[in-house]
C-alpha positions in Angstrom: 5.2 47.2 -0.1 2.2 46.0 -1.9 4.6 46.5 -5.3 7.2 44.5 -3.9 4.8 41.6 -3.1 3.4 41.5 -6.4 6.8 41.3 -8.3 8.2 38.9 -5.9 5.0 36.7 -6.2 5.3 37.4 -10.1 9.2 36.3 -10.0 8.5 33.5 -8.0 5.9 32.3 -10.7 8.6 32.3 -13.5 11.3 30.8 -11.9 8.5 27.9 -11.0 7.2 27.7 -14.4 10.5 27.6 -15.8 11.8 24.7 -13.2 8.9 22.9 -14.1 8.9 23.4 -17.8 12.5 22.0 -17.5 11.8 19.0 -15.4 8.7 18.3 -17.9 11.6 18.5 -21.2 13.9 16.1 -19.0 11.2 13.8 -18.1 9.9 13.5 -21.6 13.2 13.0 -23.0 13.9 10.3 -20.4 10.5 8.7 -21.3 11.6 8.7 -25.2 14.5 6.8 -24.2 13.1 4.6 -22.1 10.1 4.0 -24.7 13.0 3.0 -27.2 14.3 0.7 -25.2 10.9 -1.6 -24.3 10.2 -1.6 -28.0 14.0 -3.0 -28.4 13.2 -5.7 -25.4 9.8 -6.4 -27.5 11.2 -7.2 -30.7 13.7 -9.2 -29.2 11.1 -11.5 -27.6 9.1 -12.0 -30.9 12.5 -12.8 -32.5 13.1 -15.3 -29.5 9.7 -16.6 -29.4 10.0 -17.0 -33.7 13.2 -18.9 -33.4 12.1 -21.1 -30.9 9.3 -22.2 -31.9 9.8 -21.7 -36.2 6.2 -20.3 -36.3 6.0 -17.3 -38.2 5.0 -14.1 -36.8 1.8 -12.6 -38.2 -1.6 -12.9 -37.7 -1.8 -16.5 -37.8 0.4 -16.5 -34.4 -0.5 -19.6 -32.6 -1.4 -20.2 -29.2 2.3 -22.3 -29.2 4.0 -18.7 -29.6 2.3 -17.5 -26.7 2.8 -19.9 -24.4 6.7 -19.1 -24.9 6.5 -15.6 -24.8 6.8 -14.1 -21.0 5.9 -10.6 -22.1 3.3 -8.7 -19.2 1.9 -5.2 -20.3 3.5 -4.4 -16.6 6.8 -4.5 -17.9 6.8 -1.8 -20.3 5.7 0.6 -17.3 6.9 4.3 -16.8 5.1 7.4 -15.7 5.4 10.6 -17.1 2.7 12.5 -15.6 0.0 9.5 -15.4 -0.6 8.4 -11.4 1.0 5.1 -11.8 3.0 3.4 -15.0 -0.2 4.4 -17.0 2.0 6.4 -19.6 5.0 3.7 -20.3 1.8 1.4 -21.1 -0.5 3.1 -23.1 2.9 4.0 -25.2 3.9 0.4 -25.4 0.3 -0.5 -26.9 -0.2 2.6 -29.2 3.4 1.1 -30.7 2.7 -2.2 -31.0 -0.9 -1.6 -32.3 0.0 0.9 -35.1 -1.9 3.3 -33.8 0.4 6.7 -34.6 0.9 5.0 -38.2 -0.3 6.9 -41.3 -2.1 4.3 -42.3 -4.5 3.3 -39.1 -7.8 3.0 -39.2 -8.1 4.7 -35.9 -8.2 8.9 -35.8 -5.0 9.9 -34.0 -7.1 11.3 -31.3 -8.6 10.4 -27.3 -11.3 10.9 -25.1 -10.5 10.5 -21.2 -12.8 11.7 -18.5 -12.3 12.3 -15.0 -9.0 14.0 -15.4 -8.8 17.4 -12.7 -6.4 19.7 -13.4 -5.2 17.1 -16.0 -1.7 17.5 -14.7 -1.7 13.6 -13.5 -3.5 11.8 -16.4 -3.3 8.9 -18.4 -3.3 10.9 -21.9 -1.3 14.2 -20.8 2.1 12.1 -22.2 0.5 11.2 -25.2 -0.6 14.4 -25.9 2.7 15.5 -25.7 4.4 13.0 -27.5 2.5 12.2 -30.1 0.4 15.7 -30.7 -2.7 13.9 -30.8 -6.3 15.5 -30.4 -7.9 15.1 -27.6 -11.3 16.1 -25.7 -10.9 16.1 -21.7 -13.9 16.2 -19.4 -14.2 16.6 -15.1 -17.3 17.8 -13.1 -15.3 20.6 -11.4 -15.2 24.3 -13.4 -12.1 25.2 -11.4 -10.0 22.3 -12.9 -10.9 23.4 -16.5 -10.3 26.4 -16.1 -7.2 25.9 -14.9 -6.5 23.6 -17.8 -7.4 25.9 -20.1 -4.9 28.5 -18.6 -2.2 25.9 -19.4 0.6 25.8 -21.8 -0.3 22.7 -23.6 -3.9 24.0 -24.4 -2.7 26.3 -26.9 -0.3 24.3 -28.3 -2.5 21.7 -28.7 -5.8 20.7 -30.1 -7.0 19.7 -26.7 -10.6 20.6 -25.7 -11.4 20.8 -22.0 -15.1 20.5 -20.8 -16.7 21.1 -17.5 -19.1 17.9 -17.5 -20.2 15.7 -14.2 -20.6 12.4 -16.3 -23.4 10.1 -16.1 -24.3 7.4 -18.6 -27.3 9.5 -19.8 -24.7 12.4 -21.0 -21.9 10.4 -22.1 -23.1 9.9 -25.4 -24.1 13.6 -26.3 -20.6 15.5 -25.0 -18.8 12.6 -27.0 -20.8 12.9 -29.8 -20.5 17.0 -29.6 -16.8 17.1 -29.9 -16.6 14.3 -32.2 -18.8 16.5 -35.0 -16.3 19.2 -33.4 -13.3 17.7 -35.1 -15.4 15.7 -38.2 -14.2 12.2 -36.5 -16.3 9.7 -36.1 -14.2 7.5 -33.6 -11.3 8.0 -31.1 -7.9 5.8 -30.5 -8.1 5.5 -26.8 -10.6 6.0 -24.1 -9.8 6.6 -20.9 -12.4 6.7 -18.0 -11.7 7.3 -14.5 -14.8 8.9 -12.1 -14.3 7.2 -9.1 -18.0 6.4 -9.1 -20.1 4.3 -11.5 -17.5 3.7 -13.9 -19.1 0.7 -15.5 -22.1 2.2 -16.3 -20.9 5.1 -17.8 -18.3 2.6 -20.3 -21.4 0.1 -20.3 -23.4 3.6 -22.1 -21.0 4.1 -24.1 -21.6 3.4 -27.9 -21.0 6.2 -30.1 -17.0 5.2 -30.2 -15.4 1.8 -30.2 -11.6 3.2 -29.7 -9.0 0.7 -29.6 -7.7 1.0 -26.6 -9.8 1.6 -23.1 -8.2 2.3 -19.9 -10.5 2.2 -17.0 -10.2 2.2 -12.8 -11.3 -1.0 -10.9 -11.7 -0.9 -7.0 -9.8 -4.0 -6.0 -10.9 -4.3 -2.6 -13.9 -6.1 -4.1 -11.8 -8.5 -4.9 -11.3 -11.2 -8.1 -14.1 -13.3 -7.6 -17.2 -11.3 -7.8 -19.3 -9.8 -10.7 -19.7 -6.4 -8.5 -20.7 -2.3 -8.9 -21.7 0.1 -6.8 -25.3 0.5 -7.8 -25.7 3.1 -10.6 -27.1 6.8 -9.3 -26.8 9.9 -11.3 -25.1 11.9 -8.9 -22.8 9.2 -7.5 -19.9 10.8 -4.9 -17.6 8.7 -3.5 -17.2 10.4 0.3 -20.9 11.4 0.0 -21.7 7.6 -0.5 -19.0 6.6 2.4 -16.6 8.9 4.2 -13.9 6.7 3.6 -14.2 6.8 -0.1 -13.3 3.0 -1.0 -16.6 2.6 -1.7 -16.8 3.3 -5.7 -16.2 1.7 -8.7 -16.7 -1.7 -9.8 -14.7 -5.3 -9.5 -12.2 -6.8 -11.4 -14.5 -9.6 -13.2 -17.4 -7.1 -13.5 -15.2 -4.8 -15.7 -13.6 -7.7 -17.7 -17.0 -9.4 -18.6 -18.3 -6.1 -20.0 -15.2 -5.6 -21.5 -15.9 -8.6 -23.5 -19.8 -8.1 -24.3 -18.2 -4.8 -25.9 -16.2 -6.8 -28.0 -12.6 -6.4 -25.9 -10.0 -8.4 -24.5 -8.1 -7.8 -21.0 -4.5 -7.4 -21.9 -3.2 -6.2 -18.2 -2.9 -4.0 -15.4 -0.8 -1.3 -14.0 1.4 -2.8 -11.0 -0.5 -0.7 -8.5 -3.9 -2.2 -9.4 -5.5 0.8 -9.9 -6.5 0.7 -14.0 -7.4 -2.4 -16.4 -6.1 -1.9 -20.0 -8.6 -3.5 -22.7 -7.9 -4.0 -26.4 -10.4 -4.0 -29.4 -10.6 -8.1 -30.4 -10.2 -6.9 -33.9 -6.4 -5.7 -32.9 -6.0 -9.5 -31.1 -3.3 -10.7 -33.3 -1.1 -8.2 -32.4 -1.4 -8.7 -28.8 -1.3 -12.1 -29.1 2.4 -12.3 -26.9 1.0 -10.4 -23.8 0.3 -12.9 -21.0 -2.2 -11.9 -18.1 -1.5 -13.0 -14.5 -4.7 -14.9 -12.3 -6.9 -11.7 -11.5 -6.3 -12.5 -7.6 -2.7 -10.9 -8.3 -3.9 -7.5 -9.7 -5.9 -6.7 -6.6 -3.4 -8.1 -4.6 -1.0 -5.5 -5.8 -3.0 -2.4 -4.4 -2.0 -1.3 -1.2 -2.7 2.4 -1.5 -4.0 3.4 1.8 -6.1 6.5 0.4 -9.0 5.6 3.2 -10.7 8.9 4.8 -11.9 9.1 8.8 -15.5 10.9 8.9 -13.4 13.9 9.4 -12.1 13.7 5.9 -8.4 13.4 7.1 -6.4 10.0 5.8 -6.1 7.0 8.4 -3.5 5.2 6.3 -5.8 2.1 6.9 -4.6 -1.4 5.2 -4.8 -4.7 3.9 -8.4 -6.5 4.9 -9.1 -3.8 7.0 -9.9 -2.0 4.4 -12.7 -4.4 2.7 -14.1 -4.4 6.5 -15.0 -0.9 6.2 -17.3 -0.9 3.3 -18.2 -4.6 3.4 -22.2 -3.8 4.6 -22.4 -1.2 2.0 -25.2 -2.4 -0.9 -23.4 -3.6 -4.1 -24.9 -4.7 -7.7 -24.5 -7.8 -9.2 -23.8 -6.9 -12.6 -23.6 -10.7 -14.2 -25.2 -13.7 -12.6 -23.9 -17.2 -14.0 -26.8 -19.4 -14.7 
């Protein structure tokens, strides 16, 4: 019997991992098409927005062009195996930026942190696609491990660390991995703890990569220059069961984002992850148009809140905010 249990559980493993290995080769494919066909829709605007205006395109693009394109980073969306329509716009902006070129400046290469089992990430697709290098970090052995039991870490120069980030590490497992690889910068950043996100990116200085990707907690709304206060060994359900207590606001995250020399270019519809680009790469994003931050964090309606028995209670809207609105918050930018 015990034979029979292990070839049926050994049987059932391979017919899984060869559904799944399929699904992944349709998905991707699908993706590929997709991909094709935003790019099409881009260059059609730029050739609309060229004609109608007679300004040519370049780096001189003026603010005229811009005010005729009705481009949003939104609606070149698709997900792959990112949580939301991560992957269709981190593709969009690696295309448009020239950053799988030959010629880039930027190492074909990422850092994202925060990632699990790394089967639902922002960089997984990109991975894939583009065969990119790539140094993924979480806090829990188990996920790495299973990560590095995976497919894609031998076929790819992927390294996956066991690391609970803090802005007093950050630096040092970057740094490790970039002498690793002899690189000196990455392409893309990715950063997703569900804690003290903006002091871990605020640490950050041994990269600048062109793109970051980073979570924002919406219910603190669009107004507000707000954090949860910065402690080492920041948990979200420790620090509230419900855990909607993490993160940082909108306007915190965007102001940083600036001080580190990038501009806000969008968000994912489910306002979940702000996407910055390095000001140097500006020209070329000149024809994405942002909506009034009150709309991004409008757009969140997960219902991810926890009862103090760790089991969902599918709360919403305001009721939401009411549940963590005591909890202490830092200011991280007072106007003067």
């Amino acid at each position: 019997m015990k034979l029979i249990r292990t070839l049926k559980t050994k049987l059932k493993n391979a017919l899984t991992y060869n559904i799944e290995s399929k699904l992944d080769t349709f998905a991707m494919c699908n993706a590929k098409i997709i991909s094709h066909q935003h790019l099409e829709r881009y260059k059609q605007i730029i050739l609309h927005t060229s004609n109608t205006s007679n300004i040519p395109l370049g780096g001189g693009q003026s603010q005229a062009l811009v005010q005729l394109a009705q481009c949003d980073l939104q609606d070149f969306e698709f997900r792959v195996f990112s949580q939301n329509g991560e992957d269709g716009m981190i593709d969009f902006l690696v295309e448009i930026l020239g950053l799988d070129s030959s010629a880039c400046l930027y190492p074909h290469a990422f850092v994202e942190f925060g990632v699990q089992n790394y089967t639902e990430s922002n960089t997984r697709f990109l991975l894939k696609k583009r065969n990119w290098q790539g140094l993924v970090m979480d806090g829990s052995q188990e996920y790495i491990h299973f990560i590095q039991q995976d497919e894609i870490y031998w076929r790819h120069d992927l390294e996956a660390k066991c690391a609970f980030i803090t802005r007093e590490n950050i630096n040092t497992l970057i740094q490790q991995w970039l002498e690793s690889r002899k690189l000196e910068n990455v392409a893309l950043l990715s950063i997703d703890i569900d804690g003290v996100d903006y002091f871990v990116w605020e640490a950050i200085t041994c990269i600048t990569p062109a793109i970051v990707v980073i979570e924002f907690n919406a219910l603190f709304g669009d107004e507000k220059h707000i954090s949860v206060p910065y402690r080492e060994d920041f948990d979200r359900f420790k620090a509230h069961y419900s855990g909607l207590y993490f993160g940082a606001s909108i306007n915190a995250l965007i102001t940083l984002g600036k001080t580190k020399g990038y501009n806000f270019v969008g968000a994912d519809s489910s306002g979940t992850n702000l996407f910055f680009v390095h000001k140097s790469l500006e020209s070329k994003t000149a024809l994405l148009k942002t909506k009034p931050l009150k709309s991004y964090c409008n757009q969140h309606n997960a219902r991810q809140s926890r009862d103090t028995q760790g089991r969902l209670n599918f709360i919403s809207g305001e009721d939401r905010q009411r549940l963590i609105q005591n909890l202490p918050l830092y200011t991280t930018y007072k106007e003067s």
